[in-house]
C-alpha positions as CSV (number, residue, x, y, z in Angstrom):
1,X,0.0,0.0,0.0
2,X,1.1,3.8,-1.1
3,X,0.7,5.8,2.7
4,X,3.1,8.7,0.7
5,X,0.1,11.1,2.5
6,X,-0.2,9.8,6.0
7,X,3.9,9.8,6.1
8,X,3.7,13.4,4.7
9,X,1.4,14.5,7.1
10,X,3.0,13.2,10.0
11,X,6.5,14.6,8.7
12,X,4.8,18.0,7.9
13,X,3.6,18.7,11.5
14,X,6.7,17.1,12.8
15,X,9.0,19.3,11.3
16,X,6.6,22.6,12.8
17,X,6.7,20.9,16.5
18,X,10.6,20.5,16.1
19,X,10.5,24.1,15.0
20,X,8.9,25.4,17.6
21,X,10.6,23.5,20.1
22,X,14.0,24.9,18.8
23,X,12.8,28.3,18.9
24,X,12.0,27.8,22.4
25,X,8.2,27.3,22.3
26,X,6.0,25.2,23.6
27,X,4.0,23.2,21.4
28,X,1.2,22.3,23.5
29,X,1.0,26.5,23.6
30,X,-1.2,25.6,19.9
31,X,-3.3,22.7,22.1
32,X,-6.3,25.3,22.5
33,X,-9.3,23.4,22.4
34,X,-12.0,26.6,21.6
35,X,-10.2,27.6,18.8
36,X,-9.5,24.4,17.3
37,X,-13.1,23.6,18.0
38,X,-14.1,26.6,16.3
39,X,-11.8,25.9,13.0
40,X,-12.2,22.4,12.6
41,X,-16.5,22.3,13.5
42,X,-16.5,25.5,11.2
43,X,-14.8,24.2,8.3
44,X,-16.7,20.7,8.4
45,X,-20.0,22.4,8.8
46,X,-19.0,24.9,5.1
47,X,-17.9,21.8,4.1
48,X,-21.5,20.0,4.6
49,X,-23.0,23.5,3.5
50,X,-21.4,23.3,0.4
51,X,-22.3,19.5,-0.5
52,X,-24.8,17.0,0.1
53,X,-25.2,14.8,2.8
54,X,-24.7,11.7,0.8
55,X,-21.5,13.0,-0.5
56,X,-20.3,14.6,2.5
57,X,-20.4,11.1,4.2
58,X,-19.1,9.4,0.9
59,X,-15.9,11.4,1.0
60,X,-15.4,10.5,4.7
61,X,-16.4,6.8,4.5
62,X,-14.3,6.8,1.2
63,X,-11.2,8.4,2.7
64,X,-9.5,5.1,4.1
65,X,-9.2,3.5,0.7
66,X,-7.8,6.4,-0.5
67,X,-5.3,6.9,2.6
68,X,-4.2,3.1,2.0
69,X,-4.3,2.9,-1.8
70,X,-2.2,0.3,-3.4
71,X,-1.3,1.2,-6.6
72,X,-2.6,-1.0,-9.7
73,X,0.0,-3.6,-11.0
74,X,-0.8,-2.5,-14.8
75,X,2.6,-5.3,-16.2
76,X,0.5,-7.9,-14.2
77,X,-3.1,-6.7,-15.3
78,X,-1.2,-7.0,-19.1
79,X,0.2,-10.4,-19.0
80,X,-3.1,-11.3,-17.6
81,X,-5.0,-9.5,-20.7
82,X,-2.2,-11.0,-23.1
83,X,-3.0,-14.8,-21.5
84,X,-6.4,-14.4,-21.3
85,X,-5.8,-13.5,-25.4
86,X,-3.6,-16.0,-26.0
87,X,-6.2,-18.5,-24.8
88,X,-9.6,-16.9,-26.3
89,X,-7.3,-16.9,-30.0
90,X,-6.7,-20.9,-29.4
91,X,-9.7,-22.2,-28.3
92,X,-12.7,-19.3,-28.7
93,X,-14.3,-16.7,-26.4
94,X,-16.4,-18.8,-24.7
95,X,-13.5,-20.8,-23.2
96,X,-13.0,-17.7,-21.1
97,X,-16.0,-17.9,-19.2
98,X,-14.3,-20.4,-16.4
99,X,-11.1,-18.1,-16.7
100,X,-13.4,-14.7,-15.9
101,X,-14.8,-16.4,-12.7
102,X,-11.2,-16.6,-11.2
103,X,-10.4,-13.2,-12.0
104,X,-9.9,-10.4,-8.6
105,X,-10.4,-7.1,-10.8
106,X,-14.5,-6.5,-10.7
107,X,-14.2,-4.3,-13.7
108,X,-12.0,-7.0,-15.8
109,X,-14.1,-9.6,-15.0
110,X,-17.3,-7.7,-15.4
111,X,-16.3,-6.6,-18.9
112,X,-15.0,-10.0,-19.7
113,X,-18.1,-11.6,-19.0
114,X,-20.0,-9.2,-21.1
115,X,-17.7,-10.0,-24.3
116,X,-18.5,-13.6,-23.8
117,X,-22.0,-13.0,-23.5
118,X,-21.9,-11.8,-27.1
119,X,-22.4,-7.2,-26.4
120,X,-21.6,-5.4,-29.3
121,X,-18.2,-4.3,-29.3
122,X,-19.3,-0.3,-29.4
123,X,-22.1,-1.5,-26.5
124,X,-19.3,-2.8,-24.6
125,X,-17.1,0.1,-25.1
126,X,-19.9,2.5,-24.5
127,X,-20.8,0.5,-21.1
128,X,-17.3,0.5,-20.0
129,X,-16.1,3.9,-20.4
130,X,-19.8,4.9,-18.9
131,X,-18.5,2.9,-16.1
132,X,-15.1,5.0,-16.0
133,X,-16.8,8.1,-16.4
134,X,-18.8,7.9,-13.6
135,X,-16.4,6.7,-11.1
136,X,-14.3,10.0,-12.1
137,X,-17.1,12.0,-11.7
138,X,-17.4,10.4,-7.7
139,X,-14.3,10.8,-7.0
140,X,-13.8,14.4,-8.6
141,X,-16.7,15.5,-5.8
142,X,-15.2,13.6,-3.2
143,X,-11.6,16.0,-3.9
144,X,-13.6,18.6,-4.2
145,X,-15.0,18.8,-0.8
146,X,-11.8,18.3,0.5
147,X,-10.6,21.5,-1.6
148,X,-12.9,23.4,-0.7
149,X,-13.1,23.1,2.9
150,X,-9.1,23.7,2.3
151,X,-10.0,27.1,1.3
152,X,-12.7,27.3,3.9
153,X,-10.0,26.6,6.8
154,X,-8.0,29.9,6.5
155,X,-11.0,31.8,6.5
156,X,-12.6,30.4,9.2
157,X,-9.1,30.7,11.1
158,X,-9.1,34.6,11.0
159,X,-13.0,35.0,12.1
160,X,-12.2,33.2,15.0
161,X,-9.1,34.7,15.9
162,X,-11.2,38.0,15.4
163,X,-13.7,36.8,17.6
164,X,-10.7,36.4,20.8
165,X,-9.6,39.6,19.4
166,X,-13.2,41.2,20.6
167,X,-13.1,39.5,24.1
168,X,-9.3,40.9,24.5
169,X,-10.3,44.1,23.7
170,X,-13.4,44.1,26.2
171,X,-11.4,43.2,28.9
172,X,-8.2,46.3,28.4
173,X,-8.8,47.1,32.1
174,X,-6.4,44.2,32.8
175,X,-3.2,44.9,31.2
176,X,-1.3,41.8,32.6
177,X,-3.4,39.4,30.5
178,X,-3.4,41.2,26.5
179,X,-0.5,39.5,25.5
180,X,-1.3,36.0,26.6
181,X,-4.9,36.7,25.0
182,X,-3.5,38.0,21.9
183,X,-1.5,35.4,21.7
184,X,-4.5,32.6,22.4
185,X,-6.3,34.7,19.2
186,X,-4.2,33.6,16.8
187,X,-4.0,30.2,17.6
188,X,-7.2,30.3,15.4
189,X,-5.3,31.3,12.5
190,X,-2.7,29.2,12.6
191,X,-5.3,26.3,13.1
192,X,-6.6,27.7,9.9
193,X,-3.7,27.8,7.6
194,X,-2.2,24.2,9.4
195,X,-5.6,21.9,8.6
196,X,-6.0,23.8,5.4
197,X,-2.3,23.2,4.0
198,X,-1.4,20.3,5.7
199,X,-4.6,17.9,6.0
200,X,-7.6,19.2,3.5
201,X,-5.6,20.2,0.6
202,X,-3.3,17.7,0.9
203,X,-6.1,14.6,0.9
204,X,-8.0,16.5,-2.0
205,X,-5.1,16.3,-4.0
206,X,-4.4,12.6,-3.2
207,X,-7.9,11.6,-4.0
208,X,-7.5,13.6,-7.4
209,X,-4.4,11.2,-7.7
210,X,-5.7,8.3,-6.7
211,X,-8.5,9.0,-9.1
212,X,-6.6,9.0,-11.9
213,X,-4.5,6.0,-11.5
214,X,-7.2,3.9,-11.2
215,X,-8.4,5.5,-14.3
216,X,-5.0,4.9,-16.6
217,X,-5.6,1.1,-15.2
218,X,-9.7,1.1,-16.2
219,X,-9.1,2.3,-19.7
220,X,-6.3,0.1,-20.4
221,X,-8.1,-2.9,-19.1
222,X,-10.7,-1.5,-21.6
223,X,-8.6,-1.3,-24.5
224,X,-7.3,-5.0,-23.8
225,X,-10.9,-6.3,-23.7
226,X,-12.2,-4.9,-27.0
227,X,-8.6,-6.3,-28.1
228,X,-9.9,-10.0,-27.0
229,X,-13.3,-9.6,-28.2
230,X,-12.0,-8.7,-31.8
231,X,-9.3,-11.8,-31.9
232,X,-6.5,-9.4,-31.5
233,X,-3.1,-11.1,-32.2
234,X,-1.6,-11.7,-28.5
235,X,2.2,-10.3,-28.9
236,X,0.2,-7.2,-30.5
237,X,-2.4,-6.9,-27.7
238,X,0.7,-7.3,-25.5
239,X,2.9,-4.2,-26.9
240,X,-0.4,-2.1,-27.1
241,X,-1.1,-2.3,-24.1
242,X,2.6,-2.1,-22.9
243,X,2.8,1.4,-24.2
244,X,-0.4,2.5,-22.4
245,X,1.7,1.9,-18.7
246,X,3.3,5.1,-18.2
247,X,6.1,3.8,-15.6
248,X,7.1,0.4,-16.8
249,X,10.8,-1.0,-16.2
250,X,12.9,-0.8,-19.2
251,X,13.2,-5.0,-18.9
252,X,9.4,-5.0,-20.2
253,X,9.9,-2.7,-23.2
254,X,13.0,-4.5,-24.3
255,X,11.2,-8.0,-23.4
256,X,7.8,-6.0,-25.3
């Protein structure tokens, strides 16, 4: 599994902490619970303002597979193509219907089944990148909340540090306490900018990535189905589809 985010996370607020703690600060100093309770419930509630509740709890429920993603094997999802090709050249199409039930990838498997059923090749094409195009279209509003409640978090930061700024300044008559309040105010910004830049934004963007991985490995599982159903030569199928994976070792060209 890729946990390139959850590392980068914890090495993002690791590096402020050391920071702080070399500039002679004391972290737990930012441990306010009002103002992070005022930037975190404030930027979740835009969030679910800004959405709907199905999607709001989608992107939530969602976030684990996209925390733990393991990237598609696309070599291993071509030999597979290229043997399942190999086979439906020797002995027919419909000698690939005991083959499909063994097979761990939904959207292969689904797709192969259909070509043995007899769809039309443009049906099947047509299904399958209907299939594609609406899992982008999930997964583009599931970033999207996180995006936006990245630009949400600053915002909500300053109007609560504005809102300790009013309290401090009704309470002047006690100048031995301003600069410890002050100080307490902006903990709501910094709360702001921190979840913004360093937990919202960042998951938004690994969603977007995520998204489009899976996608790359969709539409060149596609390509090597409609290859199969139209008796495509295997070695061709094979170098096709080769050309497709963007990061392959250079054994598999050469051996391509």
């Amino acid at each position: 599994m890729d946990v390139a985010t959850i590392i980068g996370i914890v090495v993002a607020f690791g590096a402020i902490i050391v920071a702080m703690i070399m500039e002679g600060a004391a972290p737990m100093s930012v441990i306010l619970p009002p103002p992070m309770l005022l930037v975190i419930g404030g930027t979740l509630g835009a969030g679910l303002a800004s959405t709907t509740l199905s999607d709001f709890i989608r992107a939530f429920s969602g976030l684990q597979r996209f925390m733990l993603f393991r990237k598609p094997d696309m070599n291993s999802s071509v030999d597979t193509i290229v043997s399942l090709a190999d086979k439906a050249r020797r002995e027919g199409l419909l000698a690939l219907e005991e083959a499909a039930r063994d097979l761990d990838d939904d959207f292969l498997k689904d797709g192969l089944q259909s070509a043995i059923d007899g769809t039309d090749p443009d049906d099947l094409r047509a299904m399958m990148e209907a299939r594609i195009d609406a899992k982008k279209a999930r997964e583009k509003v599931m970033a999207k909340i996180f995006s936006d409640m990245g630009g949400y978090a600053p915002t909500i930061g300053i109007i609560g540090t504005v809102v300790s700024l009013v309290e401090v300044l009704g309470n002047l008559s006690d100048p031995s306490s301003i600069g410890k309040s002050i100080a307490s105010a902006f903990v709501a910004t910094l709360w702001g900018l921190l979840s913004a830049n360093l937990i919202w934004l960042p998951i938004a963007n690994r969603i977007k990535r995520v998204a489009e991985l899976e996608g790359a490995h969709m539409e060149l599982v596609m390509e090597g189905l409609l290859a199969i159903q139209a008796g495509g030569n295997p070695r061709v199928v094979g170098q096709r589809l080769r050309s497709l994976v963007p990061d392959q070792p250079k054994q598999a060209k050469e051996a391509a």
